[in-house]
C-alpha positions in Angstrom: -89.4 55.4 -25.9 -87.3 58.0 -27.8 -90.8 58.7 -30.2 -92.7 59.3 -26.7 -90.2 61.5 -25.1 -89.7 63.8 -28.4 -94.2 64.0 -28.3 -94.2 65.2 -24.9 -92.0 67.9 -25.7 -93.0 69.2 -29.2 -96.8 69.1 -28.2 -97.7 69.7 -32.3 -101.2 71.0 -32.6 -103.6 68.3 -34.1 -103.9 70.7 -37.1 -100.1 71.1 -37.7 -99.7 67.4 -37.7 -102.5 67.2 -40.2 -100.8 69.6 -42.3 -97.6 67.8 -42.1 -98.6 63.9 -42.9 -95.8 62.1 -44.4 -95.6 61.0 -48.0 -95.6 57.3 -48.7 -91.6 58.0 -50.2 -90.8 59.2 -46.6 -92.2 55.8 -45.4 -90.2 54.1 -47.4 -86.7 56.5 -46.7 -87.6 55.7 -43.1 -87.7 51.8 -42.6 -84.6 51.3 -45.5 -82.4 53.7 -42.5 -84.1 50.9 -40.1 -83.4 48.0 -41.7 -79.5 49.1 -42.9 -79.1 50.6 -39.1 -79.9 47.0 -38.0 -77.9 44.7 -40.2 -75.1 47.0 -39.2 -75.8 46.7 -35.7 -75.7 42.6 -36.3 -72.0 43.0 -38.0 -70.9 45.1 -35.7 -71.9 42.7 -32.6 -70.4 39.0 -33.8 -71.3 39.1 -37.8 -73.7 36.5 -39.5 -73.9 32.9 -39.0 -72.3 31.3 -41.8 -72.8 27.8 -40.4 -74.8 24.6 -41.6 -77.9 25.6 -39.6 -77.8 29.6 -41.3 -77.4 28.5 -44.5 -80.1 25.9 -44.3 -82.5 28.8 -42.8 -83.0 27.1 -39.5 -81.8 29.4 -37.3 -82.0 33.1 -36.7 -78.4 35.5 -37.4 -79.4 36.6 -33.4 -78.9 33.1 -32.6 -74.9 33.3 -33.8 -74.5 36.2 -32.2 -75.9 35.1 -28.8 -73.6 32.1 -28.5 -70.5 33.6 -30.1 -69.1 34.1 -26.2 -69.6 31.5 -24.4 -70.2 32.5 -20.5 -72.4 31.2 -17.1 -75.5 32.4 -17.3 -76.1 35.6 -15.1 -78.6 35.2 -12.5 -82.1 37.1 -13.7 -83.1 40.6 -12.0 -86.0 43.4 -12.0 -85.8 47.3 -12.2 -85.9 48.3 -8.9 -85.2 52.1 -7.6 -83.1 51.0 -4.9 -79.5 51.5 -4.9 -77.1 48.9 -5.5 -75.6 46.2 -2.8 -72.2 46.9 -4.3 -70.5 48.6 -6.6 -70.3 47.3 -10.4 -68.0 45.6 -12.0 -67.3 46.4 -15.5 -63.6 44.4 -15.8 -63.8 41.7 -18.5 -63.4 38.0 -17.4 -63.5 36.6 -20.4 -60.7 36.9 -23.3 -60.2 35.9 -27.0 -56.9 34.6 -25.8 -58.3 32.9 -22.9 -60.5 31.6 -25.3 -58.1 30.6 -28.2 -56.4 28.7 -25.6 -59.2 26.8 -23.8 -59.7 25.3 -27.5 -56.1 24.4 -28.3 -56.7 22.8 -25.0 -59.8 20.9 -25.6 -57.9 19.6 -28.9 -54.9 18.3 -27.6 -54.7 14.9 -27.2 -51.7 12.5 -25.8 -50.0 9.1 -26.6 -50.3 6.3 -23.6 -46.9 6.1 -21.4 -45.0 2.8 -21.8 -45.8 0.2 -19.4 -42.9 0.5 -17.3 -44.8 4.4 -16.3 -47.7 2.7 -14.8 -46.3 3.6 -11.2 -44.9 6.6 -12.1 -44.4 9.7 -9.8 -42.5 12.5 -11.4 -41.4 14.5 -8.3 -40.3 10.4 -6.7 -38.6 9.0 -8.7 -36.0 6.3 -8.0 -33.7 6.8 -10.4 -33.4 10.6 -10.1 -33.4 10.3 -6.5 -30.0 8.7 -6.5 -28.6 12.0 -7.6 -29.1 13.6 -4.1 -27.2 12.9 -0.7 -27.9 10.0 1.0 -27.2 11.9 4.4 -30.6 12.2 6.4 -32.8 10.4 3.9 -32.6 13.8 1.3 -32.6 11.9 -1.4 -35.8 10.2 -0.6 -37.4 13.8 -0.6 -39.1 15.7 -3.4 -37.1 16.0 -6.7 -39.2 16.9 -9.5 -38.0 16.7 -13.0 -36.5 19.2 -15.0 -38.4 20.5 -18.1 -36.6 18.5 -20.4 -37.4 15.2 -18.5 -41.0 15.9 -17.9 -43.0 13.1 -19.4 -45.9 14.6 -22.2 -48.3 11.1 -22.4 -51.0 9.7 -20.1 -49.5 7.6 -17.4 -51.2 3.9 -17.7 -53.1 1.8 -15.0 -51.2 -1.2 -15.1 -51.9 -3.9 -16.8 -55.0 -6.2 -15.5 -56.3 -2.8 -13.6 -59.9 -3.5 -12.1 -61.9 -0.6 -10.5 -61.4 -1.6 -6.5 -63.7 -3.1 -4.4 -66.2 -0.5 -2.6 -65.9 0.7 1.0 -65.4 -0.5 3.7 -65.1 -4.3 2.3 -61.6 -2.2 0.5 -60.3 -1.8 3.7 -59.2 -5.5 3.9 -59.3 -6.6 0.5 -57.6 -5.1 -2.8 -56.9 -6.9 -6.4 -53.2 -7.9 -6.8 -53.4 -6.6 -10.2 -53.8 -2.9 -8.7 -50.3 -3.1 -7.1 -48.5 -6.1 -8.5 -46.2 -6.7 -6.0 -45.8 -9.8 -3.2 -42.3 -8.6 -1.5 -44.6 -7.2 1.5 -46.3 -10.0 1.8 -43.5 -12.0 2.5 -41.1 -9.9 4.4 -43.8 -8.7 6.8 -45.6 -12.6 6.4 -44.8 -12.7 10.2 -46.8 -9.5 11.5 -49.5 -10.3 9.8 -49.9 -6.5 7.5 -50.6 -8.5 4.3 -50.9 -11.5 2.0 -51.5 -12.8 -1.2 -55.0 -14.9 -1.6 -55.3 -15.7 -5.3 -56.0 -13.0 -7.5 -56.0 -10.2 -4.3 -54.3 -9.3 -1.3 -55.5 -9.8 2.2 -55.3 -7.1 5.1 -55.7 -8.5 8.2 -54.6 -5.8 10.2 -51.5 -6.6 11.9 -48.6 -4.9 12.3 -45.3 -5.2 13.6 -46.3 -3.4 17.4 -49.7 -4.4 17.3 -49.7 -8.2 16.5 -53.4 -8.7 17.8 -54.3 -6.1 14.9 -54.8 -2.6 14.8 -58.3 -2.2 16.4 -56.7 -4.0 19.6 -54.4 -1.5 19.2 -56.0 1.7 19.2 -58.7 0.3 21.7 -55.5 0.1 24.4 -54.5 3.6 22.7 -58.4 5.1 24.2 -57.4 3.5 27.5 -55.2 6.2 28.0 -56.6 9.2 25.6 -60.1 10.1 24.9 -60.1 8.8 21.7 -64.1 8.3 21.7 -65.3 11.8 22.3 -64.8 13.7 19.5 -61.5 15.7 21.1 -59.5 13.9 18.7 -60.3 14.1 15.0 -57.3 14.5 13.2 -53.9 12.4 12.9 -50.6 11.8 11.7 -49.1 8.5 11.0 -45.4 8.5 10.3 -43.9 5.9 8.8 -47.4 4.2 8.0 -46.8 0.7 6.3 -50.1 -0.1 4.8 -51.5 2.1 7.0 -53.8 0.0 9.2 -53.5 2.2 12.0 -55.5 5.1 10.0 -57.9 2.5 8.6 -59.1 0.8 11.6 -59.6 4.8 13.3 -62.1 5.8 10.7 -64.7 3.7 12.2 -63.8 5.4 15.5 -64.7 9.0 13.6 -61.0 10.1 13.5 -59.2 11.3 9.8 -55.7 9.8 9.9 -53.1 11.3 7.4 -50.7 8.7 6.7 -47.2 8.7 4.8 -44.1 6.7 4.2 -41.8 7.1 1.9 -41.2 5.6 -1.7 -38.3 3.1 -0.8 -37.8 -0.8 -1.0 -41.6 -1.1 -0.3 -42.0 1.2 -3.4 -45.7 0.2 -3.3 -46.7 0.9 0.5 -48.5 4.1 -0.1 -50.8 2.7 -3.0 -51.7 0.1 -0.6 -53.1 2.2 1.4 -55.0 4.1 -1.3 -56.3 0.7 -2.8 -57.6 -0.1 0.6 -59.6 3.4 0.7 -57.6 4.9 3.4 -55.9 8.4 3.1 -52.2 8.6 2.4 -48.9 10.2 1.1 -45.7 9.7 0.1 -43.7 11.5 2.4 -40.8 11.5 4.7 -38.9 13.3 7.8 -35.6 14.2 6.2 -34.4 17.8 5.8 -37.6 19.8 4.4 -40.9 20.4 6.8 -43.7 18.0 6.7 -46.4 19.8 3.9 -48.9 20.8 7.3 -48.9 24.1 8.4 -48.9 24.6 11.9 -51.1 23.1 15.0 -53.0 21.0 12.0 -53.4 17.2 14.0 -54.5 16.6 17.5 -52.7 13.4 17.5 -49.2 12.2 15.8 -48.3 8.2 15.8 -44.9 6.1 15.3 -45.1 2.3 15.2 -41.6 1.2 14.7 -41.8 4.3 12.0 -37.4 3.8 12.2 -37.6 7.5 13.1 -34.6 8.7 14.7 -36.0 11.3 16.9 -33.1 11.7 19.5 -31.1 12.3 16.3 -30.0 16.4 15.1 -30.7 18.1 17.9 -34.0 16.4 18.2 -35.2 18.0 14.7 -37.8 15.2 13.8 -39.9 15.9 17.2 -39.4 19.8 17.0 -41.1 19.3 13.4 -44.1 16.8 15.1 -44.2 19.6 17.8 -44.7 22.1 15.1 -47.8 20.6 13.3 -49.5 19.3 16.6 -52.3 21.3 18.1 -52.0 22.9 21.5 -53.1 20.1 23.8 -52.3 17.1 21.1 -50.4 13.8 22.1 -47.6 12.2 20.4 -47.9 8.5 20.6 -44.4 5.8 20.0 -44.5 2.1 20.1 -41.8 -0.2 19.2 -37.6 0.7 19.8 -36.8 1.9 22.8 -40.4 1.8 24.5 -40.6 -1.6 27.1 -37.0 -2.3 25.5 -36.8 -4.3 28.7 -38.8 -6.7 27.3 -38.4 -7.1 23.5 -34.3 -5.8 23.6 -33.4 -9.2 22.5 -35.8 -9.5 19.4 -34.8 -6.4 18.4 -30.7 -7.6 18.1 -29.5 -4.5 20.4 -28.3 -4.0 23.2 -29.5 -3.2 26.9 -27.4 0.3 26.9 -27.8 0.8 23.3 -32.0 1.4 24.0 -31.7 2.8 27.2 -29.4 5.5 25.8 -32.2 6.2 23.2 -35.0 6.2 25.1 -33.8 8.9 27.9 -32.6 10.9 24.6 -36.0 11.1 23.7 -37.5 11.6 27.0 -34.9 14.8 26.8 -35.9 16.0 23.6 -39.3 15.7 24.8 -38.9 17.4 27.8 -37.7 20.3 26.2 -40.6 20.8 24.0 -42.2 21.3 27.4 -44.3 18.3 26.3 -45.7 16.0 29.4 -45.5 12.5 29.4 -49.3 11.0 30.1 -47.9 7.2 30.4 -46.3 4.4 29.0 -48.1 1.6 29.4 -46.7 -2.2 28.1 -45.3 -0.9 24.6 -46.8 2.2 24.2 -45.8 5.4 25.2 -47.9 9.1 25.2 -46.9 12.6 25.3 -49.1 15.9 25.4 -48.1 18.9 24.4 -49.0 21.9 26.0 -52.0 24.3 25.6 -50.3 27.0 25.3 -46.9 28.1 25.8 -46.3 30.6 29.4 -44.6 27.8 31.5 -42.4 27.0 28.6 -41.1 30.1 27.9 -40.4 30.9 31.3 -38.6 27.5 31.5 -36.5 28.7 28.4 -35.2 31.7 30.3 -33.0 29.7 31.7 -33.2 26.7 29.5 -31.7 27.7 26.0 -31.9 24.4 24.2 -33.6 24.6 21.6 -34.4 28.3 21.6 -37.8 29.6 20.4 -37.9 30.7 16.4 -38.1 34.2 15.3 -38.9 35.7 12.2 -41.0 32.5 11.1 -44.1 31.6 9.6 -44.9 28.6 11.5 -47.2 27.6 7.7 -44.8 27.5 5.9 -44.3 24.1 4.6 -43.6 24.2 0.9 -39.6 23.2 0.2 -39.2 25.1 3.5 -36.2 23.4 5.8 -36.6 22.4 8.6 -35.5 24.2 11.6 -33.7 23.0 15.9 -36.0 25.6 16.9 -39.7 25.5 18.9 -43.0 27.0 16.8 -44.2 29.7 19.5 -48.1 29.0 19.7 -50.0 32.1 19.4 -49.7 34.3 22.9 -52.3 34.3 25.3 -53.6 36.0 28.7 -54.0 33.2 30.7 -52.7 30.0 32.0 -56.1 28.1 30.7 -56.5 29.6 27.3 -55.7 27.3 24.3 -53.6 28.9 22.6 -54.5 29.8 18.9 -58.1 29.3 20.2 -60.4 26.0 21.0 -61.4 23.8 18.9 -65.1 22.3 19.1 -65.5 18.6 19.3 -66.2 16.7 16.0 -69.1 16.8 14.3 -69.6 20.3 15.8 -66.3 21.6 14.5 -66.5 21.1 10.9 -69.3 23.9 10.7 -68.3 25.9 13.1 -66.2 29.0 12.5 -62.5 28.0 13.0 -60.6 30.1 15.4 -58.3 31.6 12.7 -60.8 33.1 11.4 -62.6 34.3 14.7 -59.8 35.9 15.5 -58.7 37.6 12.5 -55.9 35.9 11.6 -56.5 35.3 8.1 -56.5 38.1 6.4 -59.6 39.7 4.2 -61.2 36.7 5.6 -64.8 37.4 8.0 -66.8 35.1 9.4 -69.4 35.7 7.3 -67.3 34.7 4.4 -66.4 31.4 6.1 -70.7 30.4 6.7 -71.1 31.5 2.8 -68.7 29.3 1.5 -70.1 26.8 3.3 -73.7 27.0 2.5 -72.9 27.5 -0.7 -71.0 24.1 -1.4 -74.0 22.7 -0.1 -75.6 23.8 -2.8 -73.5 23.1 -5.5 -72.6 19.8 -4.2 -76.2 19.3 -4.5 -76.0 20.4 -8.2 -73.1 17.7 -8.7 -75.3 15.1 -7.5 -78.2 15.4 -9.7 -76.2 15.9 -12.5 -73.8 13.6 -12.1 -75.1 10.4 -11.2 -72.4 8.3 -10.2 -71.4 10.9 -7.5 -74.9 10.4 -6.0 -74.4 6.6 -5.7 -73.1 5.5 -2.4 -69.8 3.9 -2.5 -69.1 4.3 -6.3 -66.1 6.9 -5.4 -64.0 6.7 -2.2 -61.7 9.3 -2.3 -61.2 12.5 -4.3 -59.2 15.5 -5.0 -60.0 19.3 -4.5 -57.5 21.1 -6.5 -57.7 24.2 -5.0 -59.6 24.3 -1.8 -59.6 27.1 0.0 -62.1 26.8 3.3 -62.5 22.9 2.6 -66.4 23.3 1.5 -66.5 20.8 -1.1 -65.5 18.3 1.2 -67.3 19.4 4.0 -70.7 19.0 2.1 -69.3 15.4 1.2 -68.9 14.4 5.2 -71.5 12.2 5.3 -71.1 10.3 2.0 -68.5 7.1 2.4 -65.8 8.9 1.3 -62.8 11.1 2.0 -61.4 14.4 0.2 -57.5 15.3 -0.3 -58.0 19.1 0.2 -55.3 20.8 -2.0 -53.8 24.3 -1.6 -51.9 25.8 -4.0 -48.7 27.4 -2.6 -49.3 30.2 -5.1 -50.5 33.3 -3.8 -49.3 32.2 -0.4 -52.4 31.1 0.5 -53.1 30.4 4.3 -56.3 28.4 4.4 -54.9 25.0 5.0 -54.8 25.5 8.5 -58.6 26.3 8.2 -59.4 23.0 6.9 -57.7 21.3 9.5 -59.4 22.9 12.5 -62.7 21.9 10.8 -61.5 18.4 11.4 -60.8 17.9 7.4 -57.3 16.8 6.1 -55.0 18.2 2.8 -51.7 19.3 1.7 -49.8 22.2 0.4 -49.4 21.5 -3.2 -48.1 23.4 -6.4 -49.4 22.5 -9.6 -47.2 24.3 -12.0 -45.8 20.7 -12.5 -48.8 19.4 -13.4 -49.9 21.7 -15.9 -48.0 20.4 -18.8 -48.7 16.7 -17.7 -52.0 14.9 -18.2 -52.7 11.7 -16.0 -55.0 9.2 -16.5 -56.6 8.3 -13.2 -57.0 5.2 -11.6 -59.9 3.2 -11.6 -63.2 5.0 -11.0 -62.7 8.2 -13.1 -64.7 11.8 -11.8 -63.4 15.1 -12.8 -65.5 18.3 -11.7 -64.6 21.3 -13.4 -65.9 24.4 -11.4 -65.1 28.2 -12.4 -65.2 30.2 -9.5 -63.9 34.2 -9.8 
């Protein structure tokens, strides 16, 4: 190109260039510059190979230097004379130290825990948990180790560990090996939760307020809520046992978050995950529940031992807080029909009456209506938006409206004897914070946070992107991972870090669910997003994690995708 452009411009007479025809020692000057010019160029750009293949002449010195930095492929383009779609970006995403330590990394490797760790929880564990106040069930929060007690080994299945049995048979069957441990199975043997059949255990679906099992159960629960619509796609389950409730509502197209805490039933969450059915260890004490703000359309307590009428009625404030506008509460068991069941439950007349107009009071002050209470159940429904209730709270002080809060906040942050304001509105019939679409519709829709603007830098555009392309790429995951493409080999899985809740949005249809993680650094606000699609997650920071490896349960997948 260079030799073209200098011809045009000299425009040598035929003659002149005769009378200048280079010697065969000019020749010669002129390809040793070449050849020296390009060895240099090779040095300069990642030096020669000096590997097995070089030396054994089977592969070029270009070859070296093409895979001495390893990075994704760019995507191929043509010359064209039309401007740019953006501008270019010359910062480097790729560094030696990034590099260096992506290989110490790689050859790192860890010792096995002890036995005794195969149940392991760093931030619940019993014995450090008996350092903290017993007042209010603090000690049964959070309390993650200090660096010096941080365990550095792979945490072991324990022993006799089979992979569990595929979905849905999981839901009522689970291998006693999994979670050794029969004291369930005999101190609830009455309500029928669980039992030991051999080498397994045995759900049958009872629990202690729904002895004809849990699909009885939430069949008299759509008696009195549209339950079989698609209005209702998300729930809470406090207090959750082995969490039959939220197993017996996936059939009925509803995701139920379930939690309990780690206590005498150490092993009541990992039921629940045997069985296939999404859960957490978790509890109502002094912190706010890890949901931002108007995240379920339904909350549930079954004899949870909640103490709602309790500290200014902070338990109920914090359900209020996470329910959407429009979402019921729903309580069964102590004080609901205490009329009836006041001498099973060894209290007495005045004792449950007391409690049950305490929470009627509570309730009432959330501005929450009371739908009906029907044999032992009992429904609430929180307002759509809040114009009545402020009014009301004019002259009503108790408990005040908060200020200076962000209602998503839900990472260590305490709880608070104050009301969540819902987003304002203009009229009486707006849903505050914006409508939802029913399910299936609403998990491709664009959620109202980001139709209205809430979420900062955030477009709608951005939102049916993401989501297209995790189509794509889960697409990807299938046909090279095979396992992923089998139905039924995984049942649930993790997303680290998962901003809009695409991965597991593009997973909806297989037979099985996704934890949707959100790392509390950066302060990110997309959990609420995943929620309105009618998806379920946590807040979650993983600094904890990052100097611990686990060694995961079971049927093993781990996708590593780089995104900038």
């Amino acid at each position: 190109m260079a030799v073209g452009a200098t011809a045009t411009k000299l425009h040598l007479s035929s003659a002149a260039a005769a009378a200048r025809r280079p010697s065969l020692l000019h020749l010669a000057a002129v390809a040793v510059l070449c050849s020296v010019s390009y060895l240099l160029g090779i040095w300069h750009h990642g030096g020669f190979s000096a590997g097995p293949a070089a030396a054994g002449g089977g592969v070029s010195s270009s070859v070296s230097i093409a895979t001495a930095v390893s990075c994704a492929t760019p995507a191929l383009t043509t010359a064209s004379s039309s401007p740019p779609a953006g501008p270019l970006d010359f910062a480097a995403h790729h560094t030696a130290e990034g590099t260096e330590a992506e290989a110490a990394l790689r050859h790192r490797s860890y010792e096995a825990c002890p036995a005794k760790y195969s149940e392991y929880t760093p931030c619940e564990d019993v014995e450090r948990s008996l350092r903290f106040p017993r007042d209010r069930l603090v000690y049964r929060e959070r309390h993650c180790p200090a660096d010096g007690e941080r365990l550095r080994c792979l945490v072991p299945a324990p022993k006799g560990y089979r992979n569990p049995f595929p979905w849905p048979a999981s839901r009522d069957v689970a291998w006693f090996a999994n979670v050794p441990h029969k004291e369930l199975s005999v101190e609830k043997a009455v309500q029928n939760w669980i039992r030991v059949d051999g080498d397994r255990f045995r759900f049958p679906g009872g629990g202690t307020m729904f002895p004809r099992g849990a699909g009885a159960y939430i069949d008299d629960i759509g008696k009195l809520i549209p339950l079989h619509d698609g209005s209702i796609r998300t729930a809470l389950d406090t207090g959750c046992g082995v969490a039959s409730w939220g197993a017996y509502l996936l059939s009925r197209n509803i995701l139920a978050m379930s939690f309990a805490p780690r206590d005498s039933h150490e092993a009541q969450v990992q039921f629940a995950l045997e069985r296939g059915v999404p859960a957490m260890i978790g509890v109502l004490a002094s912190n706010r529940l890890t949901y931002p703000a108007r995240s379920f359309d339904m909350a549930h307590c079954s004899r949870c031992l909640i103490p709602w009428q309790l500290y200014d009625g902070l338990y109920l404030i914090e359900v209020d807080r996470i329910l959407r506008p429009g979402g019921y509460w729903i309580l069964s068991g102590p004080p609901i029909n205490w009329k009836k069941h006041w001498k099973g439950w060894d209290r007495t007349k005045e004792d449950l009456d007391a409690e049950q107009k305490a929470i009627e009071s509570v309730a009432k002050s959330l501005c929450w209506k009371k739908i009906k209470e029907e044999g032992d159940i009992a429904i609430w429904q929180k307002p759509t938006n809040h114009i009545h209730c402020k009014a009301i709270h004019k002259v009503i002080k108790s408990p005040p409206f908060c200020s200076n809060q962000n209602p998503d906040a839900a990472w260590y942050d305490k709880m608070e004897a104050c009301i969540t304001p819902l987003p304002e509105v203009s009229d009486l019939k707006e849903v505050a914070g914006g409508a939802l679409k029913k399910w299936p519709e609403r998990l491709t829709a664009v959620p109202p946070r980001i139709a209205s603007g809430s979420i900062e830098g955030v477009t709608e555009e951005m939102f049916v992107e993401d989501t297209e392309l995790w189509k794509k790429r889960v697409g990807h995951y299938k046909s090279v991972i095979a396992q992923l493409g089998q139905k039924g080999r995984y049942r649930n899985l993790l997303d680290m870090n998962a901003k809009f809740g695409g991965f597991a949005a593009a997973l909806v249809n297989d037979p099985l669910w996704v934890m949707n993680m959100v790392p509390t650094v950066g302060n990110s606000t997309t959990l609420g997003v995943i929620y309105e699609r009618g998806l379920i997650g946590s807040y979650q920071d993983w600094y904890i994690f990052v100097l611990q490896t686990w060694l995961f349960r079971g049927r093993r997948l781990y996708i590593r995708q780089y995104m900038s």
